[in-house]
TORLUM-79452 format. One record per atom (N, C-alpha, C): x, y, z; residue in one letter. Coordinates in steps of 0.1 Angstrom, whole numbers, plus 5000, padded with zeros to 4 digits. Example, Ala and Ser with C-alpha at 12.3 -4.5 7.8 and 13.67 -1.06 7.14 Angstrom:
BEGIN
513249435078A512349555078A513249675078A512849785071S513749895071S512950005079S
REM end
This chain:
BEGIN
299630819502X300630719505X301930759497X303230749502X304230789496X305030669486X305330709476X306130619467X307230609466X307830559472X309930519474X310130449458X310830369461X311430279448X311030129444X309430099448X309529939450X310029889440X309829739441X310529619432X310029659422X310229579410X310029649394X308429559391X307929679389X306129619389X306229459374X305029429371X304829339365X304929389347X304829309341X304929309327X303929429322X304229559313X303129629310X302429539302X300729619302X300329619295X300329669281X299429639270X299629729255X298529799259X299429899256X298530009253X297830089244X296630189239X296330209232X296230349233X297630449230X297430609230X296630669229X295830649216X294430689212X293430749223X293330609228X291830559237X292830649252X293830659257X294230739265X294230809274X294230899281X293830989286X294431129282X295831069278X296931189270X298331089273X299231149267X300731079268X301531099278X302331039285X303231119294X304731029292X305731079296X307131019294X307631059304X308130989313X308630949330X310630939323X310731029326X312631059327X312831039348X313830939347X314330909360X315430769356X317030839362X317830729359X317530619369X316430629379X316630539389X315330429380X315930299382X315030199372X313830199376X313930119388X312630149400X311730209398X311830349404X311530429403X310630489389X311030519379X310730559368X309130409363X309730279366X308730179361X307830189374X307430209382X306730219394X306030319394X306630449385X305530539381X304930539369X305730509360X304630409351X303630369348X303730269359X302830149363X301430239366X301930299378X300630409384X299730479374X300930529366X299830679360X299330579347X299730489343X298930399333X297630349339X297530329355X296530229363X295630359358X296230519362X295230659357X294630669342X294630549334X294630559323X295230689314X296430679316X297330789308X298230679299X298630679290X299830609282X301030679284X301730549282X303330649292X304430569287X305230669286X306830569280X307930669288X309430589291X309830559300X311430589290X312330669299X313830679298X314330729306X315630659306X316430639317X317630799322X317330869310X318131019309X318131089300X318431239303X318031339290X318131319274X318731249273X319631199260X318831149253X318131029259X317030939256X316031009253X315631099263X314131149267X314431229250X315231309247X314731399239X314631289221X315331179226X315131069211X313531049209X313231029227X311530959227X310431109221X311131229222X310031339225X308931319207X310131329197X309731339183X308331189185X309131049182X308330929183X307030889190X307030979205X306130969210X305031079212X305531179209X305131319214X304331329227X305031349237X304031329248X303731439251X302131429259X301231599266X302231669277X302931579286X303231599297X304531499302X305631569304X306931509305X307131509322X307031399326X307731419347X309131359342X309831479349X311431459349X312131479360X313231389361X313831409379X315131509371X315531599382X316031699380X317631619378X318031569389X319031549387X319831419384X320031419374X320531279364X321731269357X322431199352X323931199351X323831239333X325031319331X324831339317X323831479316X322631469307X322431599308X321231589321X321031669328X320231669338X319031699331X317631729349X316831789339X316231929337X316932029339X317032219336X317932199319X319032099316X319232109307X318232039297X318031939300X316831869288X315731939290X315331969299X313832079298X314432179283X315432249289X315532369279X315732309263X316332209260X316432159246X315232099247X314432029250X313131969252X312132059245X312032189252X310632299245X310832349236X311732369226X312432419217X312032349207X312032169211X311832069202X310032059198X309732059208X308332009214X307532129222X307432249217X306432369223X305232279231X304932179228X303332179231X303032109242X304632059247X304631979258X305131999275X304231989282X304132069295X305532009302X305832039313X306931969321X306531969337X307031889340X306631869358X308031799360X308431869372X309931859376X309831749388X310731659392X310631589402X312131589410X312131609426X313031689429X313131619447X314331569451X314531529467X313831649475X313531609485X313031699496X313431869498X314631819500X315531879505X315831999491X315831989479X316432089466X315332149457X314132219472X313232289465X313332409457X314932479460X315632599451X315632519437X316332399436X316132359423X315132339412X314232329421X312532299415X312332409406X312532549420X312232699417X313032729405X314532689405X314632719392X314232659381X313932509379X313232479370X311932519365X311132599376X309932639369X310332789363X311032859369X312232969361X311932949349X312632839344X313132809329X311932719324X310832699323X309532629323X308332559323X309432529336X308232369343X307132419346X305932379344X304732439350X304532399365X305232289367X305432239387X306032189389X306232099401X306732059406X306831909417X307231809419X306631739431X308131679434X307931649454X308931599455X309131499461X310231439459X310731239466X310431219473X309631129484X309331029476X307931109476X307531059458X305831129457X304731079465X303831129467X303031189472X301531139461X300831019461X300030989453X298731039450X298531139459X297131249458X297831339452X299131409453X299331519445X300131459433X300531389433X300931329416X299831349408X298631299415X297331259407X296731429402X297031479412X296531629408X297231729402X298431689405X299831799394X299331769379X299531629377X299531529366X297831619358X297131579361X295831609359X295531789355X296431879363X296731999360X297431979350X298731929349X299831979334X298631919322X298231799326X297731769314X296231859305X295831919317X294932019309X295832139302X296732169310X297432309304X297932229289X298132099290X298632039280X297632109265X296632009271X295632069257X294932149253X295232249263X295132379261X296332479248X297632379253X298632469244X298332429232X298232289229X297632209218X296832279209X295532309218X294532369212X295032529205X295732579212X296432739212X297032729199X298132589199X298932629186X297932539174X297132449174X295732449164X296032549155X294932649163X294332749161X295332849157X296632859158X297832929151X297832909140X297732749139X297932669125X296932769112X295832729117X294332739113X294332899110X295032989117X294733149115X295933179099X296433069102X297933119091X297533049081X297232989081X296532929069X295132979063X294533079070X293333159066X294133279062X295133319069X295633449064X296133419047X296133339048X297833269037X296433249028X295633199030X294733179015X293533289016X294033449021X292533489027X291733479030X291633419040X290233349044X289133449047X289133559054X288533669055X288133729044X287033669032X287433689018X285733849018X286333929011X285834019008X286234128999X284534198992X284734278984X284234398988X283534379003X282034489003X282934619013X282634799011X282934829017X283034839030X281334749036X281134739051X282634649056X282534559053X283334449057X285034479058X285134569042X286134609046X287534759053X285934789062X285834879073X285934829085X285534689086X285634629096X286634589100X287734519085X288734449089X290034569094X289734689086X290434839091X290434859109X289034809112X289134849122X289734739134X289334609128X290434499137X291934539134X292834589126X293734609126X294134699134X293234849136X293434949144X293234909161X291734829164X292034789178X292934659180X293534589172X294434429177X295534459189X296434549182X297334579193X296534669206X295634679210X295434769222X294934669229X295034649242X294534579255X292634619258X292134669251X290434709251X290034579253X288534599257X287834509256X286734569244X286334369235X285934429223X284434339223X283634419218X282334319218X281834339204X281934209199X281634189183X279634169185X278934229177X278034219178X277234139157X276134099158X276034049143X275133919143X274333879134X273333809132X274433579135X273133549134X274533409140X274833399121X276033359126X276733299106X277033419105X277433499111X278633589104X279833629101X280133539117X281733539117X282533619131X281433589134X282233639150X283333599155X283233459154X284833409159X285733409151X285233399142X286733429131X287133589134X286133699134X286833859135X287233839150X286933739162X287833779172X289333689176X289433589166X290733539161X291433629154X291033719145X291833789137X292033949147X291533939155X291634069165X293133989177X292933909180X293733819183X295433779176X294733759161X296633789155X296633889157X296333999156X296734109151X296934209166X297434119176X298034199189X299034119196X299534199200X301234179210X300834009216X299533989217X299333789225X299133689214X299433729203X299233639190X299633489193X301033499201X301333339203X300833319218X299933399225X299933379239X298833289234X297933189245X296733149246X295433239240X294933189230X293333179227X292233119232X291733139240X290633059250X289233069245X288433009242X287033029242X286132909247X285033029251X284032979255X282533009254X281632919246X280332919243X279432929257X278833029261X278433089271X276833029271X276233009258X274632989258X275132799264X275732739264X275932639265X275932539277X275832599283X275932579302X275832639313X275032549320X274132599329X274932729339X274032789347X274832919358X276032829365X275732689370X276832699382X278032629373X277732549364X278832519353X279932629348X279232749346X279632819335X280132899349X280232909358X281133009364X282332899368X281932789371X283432689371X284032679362X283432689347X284732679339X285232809334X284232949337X284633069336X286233119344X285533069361X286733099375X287633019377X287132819377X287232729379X286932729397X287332599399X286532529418X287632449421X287232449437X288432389446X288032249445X288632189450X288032069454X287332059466X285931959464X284931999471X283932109469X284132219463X283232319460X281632249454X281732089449X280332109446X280531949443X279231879442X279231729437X279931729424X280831579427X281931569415X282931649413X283031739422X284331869421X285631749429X286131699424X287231579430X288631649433X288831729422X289931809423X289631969424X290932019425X291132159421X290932159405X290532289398X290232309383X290432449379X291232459373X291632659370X290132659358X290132769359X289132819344X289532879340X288632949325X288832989315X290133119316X289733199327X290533309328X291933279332X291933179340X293733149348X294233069333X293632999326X294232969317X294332999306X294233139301X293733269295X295233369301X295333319304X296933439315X297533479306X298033569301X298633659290X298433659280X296833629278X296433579267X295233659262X294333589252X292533629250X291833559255X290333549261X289833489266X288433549255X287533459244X286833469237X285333419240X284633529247X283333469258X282133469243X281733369238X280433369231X279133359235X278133419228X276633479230X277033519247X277733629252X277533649266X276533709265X275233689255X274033809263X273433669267X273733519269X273033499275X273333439294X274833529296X274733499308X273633519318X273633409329X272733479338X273233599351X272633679358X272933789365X273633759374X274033659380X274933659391X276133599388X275733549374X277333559370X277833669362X276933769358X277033879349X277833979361X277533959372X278334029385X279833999387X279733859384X281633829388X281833869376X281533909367X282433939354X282634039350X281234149358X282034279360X282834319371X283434269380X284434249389X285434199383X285734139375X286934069369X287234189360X286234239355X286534379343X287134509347X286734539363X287034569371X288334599381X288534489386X289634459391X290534379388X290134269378X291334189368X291434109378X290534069389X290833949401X289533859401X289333769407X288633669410X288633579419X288233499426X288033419433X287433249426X288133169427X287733009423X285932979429X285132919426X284332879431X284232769444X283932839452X284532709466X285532789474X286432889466X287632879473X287933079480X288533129485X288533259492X289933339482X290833239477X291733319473X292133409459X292533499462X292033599453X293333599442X292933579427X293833549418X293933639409X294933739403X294933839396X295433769379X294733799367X295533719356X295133879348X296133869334X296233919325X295433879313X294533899313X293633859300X292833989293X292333969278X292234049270X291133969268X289634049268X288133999267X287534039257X287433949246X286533969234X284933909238X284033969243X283033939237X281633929221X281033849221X280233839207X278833799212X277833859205X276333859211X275533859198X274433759195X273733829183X272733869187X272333929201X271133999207X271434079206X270634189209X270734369211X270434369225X271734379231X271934399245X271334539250X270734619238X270334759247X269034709253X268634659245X266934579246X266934469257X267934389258X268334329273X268134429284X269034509280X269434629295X267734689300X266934709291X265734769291X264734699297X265034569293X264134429299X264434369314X266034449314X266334389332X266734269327X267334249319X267934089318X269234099316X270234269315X271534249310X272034339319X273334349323X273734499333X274334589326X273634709328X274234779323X275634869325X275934819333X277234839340X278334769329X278034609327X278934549324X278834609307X277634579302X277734619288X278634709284X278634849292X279734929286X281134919289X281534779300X282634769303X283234649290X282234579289X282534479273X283134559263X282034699263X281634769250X282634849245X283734879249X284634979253X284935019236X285034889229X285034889213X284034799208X283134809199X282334789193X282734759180X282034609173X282334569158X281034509154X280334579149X279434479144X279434469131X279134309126X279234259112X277934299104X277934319093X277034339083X276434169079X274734169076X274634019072X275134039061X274633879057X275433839041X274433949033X273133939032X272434009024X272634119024X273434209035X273934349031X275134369024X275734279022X277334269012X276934169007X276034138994X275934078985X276834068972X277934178972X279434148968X280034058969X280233998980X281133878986X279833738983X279033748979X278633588981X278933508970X279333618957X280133478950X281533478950X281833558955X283933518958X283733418972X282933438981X282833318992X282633218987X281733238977X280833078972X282233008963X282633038959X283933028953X285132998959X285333098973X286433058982X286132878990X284932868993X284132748999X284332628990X283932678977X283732568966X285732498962X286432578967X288332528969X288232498975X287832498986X288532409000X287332259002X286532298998X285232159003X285832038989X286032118973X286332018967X288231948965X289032038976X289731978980X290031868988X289031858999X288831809010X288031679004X287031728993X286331538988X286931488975X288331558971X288831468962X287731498950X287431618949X286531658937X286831788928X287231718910X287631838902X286531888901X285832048906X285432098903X285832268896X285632268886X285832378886X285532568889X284032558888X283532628892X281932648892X281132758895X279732738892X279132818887X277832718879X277932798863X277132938867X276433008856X276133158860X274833138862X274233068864X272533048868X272333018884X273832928887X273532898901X274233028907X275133048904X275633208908X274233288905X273333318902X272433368898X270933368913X271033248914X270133178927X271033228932X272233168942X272833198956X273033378955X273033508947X272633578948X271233658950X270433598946X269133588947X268533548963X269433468966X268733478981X269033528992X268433538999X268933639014X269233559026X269733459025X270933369034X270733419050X269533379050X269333419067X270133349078X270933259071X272133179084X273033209079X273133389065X274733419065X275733329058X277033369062X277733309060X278133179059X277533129067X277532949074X276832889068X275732969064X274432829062X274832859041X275632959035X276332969022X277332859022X278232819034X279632789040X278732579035X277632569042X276932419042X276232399028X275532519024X274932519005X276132428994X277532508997X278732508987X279232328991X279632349007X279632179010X279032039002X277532109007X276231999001X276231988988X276932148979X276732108962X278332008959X279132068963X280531938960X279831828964X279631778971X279231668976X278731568964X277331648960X276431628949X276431628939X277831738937X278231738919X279231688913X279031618901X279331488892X279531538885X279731678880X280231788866X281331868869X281831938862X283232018857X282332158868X280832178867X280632288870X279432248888X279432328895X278232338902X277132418896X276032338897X274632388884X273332398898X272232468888X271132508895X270932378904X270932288900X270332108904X271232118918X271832158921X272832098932X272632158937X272032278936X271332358953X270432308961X270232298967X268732288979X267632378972X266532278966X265232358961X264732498971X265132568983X264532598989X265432778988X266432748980X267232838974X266332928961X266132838953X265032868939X264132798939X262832828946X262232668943X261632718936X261532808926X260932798910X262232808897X263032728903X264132768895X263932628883X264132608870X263532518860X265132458852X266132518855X267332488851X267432338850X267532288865X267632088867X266432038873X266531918874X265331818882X265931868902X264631928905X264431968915X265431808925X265831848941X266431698946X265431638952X265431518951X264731448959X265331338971X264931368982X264231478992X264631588992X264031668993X264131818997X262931928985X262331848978X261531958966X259831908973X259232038970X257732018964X256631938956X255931858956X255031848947X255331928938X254832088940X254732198932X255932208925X257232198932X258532218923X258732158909X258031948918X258431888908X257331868894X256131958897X255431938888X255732088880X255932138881X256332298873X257632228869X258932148874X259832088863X259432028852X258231918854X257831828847X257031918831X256132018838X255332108826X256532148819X257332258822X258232318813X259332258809X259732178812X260332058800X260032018792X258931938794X258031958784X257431978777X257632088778X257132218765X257832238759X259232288765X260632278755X260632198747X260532038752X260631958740X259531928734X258331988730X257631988718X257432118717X258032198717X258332318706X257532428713X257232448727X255932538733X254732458729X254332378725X252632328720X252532298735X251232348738X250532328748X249832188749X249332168736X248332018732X249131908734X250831918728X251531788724X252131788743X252331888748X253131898762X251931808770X250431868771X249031798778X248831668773X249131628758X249531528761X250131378764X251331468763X252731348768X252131348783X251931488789X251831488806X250131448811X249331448802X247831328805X247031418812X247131578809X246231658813X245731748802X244831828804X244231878796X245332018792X244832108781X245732198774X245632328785X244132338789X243932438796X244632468811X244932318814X245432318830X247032398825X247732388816X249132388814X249332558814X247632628804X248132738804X247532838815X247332778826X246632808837X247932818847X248632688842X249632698853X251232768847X251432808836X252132898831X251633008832X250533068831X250233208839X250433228853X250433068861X250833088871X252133108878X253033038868X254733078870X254933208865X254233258853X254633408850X254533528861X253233518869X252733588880X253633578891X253733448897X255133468909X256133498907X256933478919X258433518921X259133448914X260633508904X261433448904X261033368882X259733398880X259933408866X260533418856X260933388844X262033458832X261633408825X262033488812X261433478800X261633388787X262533288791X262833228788X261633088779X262033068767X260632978760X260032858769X258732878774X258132818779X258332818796X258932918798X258732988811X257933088819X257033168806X256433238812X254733268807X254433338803X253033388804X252533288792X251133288789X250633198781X251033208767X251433348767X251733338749X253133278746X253633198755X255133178753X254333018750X253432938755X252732838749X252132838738X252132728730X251632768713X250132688720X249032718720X247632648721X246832608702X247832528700X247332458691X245932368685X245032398693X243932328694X242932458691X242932568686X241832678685X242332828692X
REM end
């Protein structure tokens, strides 16, 4: 149904940005007009604010920041090819859609020239408003997300966030420097908690598309016909609930990276369009015949051994070496045990900034444990240890007590946590404390603790024999207990 200029709709409603769908700000000197579309794309639950000419519009851009600006082209004062161009200058993050009489589709053309992402024209068209609108507004949060993630890399650069001492690691970062600027395709390979997506953001600054789009996509995450729609994207109609048209990962990826995660678990018929895409750099939408060429740069990350896929019939081998073209695999944490206390340290600044906690640092026992263990979730599950001890610590220092017993669970420094300890933990705390405080006697320790002398030095030969012992008074073998009774 087409939309002319009706009467001036009824009193808005309040709105709540938030709750939203995204923002939009309707430039049109015609009164009508501008509150009639309004009206509409609010009924779309979008929040929307309203000016009468360029002038205005760019007062509203700061106050309101809207996702998506519809602007009529031609308006008294500054039109809108000139407010567009002062507009993105102000406001990078905000899409434009040009609105344009029938008749001055050259004008349009040049507006998208100079950055409109579309177009629609007088009188609109309420199926394609609905679908333009719905388009800018994804590209919207896409740029959003793009410049995030700018934010977020410059601020890891700026406080090194890539923190390392180990030679593996820093072979690695030698070699993100060496492939960033080339167009390859790179497959980061590595246990999960390593850091895959962080080495394919930093492969990412460090080439000619730094400010282009960063796209990612978690691949173990969604089913086969999902994940080729948001891989290719679908027409409208291509499938239940397909209402509109929808670009994917790759059209919206266009001069950009496109960051595919765990792709060893695609399945094979999508493993096919994607060596075609590697291939020919084309694709086809799901649903749809037309064939679309984009510029994209393909990081993939796997923590399977894709050779052992290929061997199983579960991976192609075709595509593997078209991923593989460059290869990075991370070292775990346990093989660069250099870096776990500059990490634990780098973690322990930013978690006790974040909770408003002086901490200083942690003492040399707990640095002692988080070296001691072999961090089988890596980096991340180190990244949640450091979290969980700010959290928990109420001293100048992070101490043995603030770890997760499952780090040292024969560690005798603090009272084991509760939840998270043993019986065993907390009764091996309770013996050797109290031994300390009566001088090693076995008799006076048996009993404060209401057992006999023999259990005590049964179970100190038993901490001397396991893992993780020291010799420390009344930590270890029986003769560190005085058996005062004979």
């Amino acid at each position: 149904m087409p939309l002319g200029s009706p009467s001036p709709p009824p009193p808005q409603r309040q709105q709540d940005p938030r709750s939203a769908r995204g923002r939009i700000l309707v430039v049109d000197d015609e009164a009508n007009a501008r509150a009639a579309l309004s009206e509409i794309l609010r009924e779309e639950g979008y929040a929307t604010e309203t000016a009468a000419d360029g002038f205005k519009a760019l007062g509203k851009l700061e106050e309101f920041a809207p996702d998506v600006v519809l602007t009529d082209l031609k308006m008294p004062g500054l039109d809108g090819i000139a407010f567009m161009d002062k507009a993105k200058s102000a406001s990078p993050q905000t899409v434009f859609v040009v609105m344009t009489a029938f008749g001055s589709i050259s004008s349009a053309v040049a507006a998208m020239k100079s950055g409109a992402e579309n177009y629609l024209t007088k009188p609109l068209d309420y199926e394609a408003l609905s679908a333009v609108v719905e388009r800018a507004m994804e590209k919207a949060k896409l740029l959003q997300e793009t410049l995030a993630l700018r934010d977020r890399l410059r601020e890891r650069n700026a406080l090194g966030h890539i923190v390392t001492e180990d030679p593996k690691m820093r072979a690695v970062l030698d070699l993100v420097a060496q492939v960033g600027p080339s167009k390859a395709s790179v497959l980061v390979t590595g246990e999960s908690g390593t850091g895959k997506e962080l080495i394919a953001e930093a492969i990412c600054t460090a080439s000619p598309r730094a400010n282009a789009p960063f796209v990612r996509l978690h691949c173990a995450a969604l089913a086969e016909s999902l994940l080729e729609s948001e891989l290719f994207g679908h027409e409208k109609g291509a499938f239940t609930g397909a209402v509109a048209r929808r670009e994917g990962r790759f059209k919206q990826a266009d001069g950009g990276t496109l960051f595919l995660d765990e792709i060893g678990e695609i399945p094979m018929g999508t493993q096919v369009k994607l060596l075609r895409f590697l291939q020919e750099k084309s694709f086809e939408r799901v649903g749809g015949n037309e064939t679309l060429k984009v510029d994209v740069r393909l990081i993939a990350a796997t923590n399977r051994d894709l050779k052992a896929e290929i061997k199983k019939g579960t991976f192609r081998e075709d595509l593997y070496y078209r991923l593989n073209v460059i290869a990075i695999e991370l070292p775990a944490l346990r093989e660069r045990r250099a870096d776990i206390g500059p990490l634990a340290s780098f973690f322990l600044g930013r978690y006790a900034k974040e909770n408003g906690r002086a901490i200083e640092g942690i003492s040399e026992q707990a640095l002692k444990v988080l070296n001691g263990y072999d961090w089988p979730g890596n980096v991340r599950e180190l990244e949640n240890v450091i979290e969980r001890a700010v959290v928990l610590c109420e001293r100048p220092q992070i101490e043995v007590r603030h770890l997760p017993a499952s780090l040292a669970p024969n560690n005798k420094d603090g009272p084991p946590p509760i939840p998270g300890s043993t019986i065993q933990d907390l009764e091996r705390y309770a013996i050797l404390r109290t031994l300390e405080a009566c001088g090693g006697s076995t008799s006076k320790a048996a009993s404060i603790l209401g057992v006999s002398p023999r259990k005590i030095q049964y179970k100190l030969h038993e901490y001397s024999a396991g893992p993780g012992a020291e010799s420390r008074p009344g930590a270890g073998a029986p003769p560190s207990g005085r058996d005062d009774e004979g």
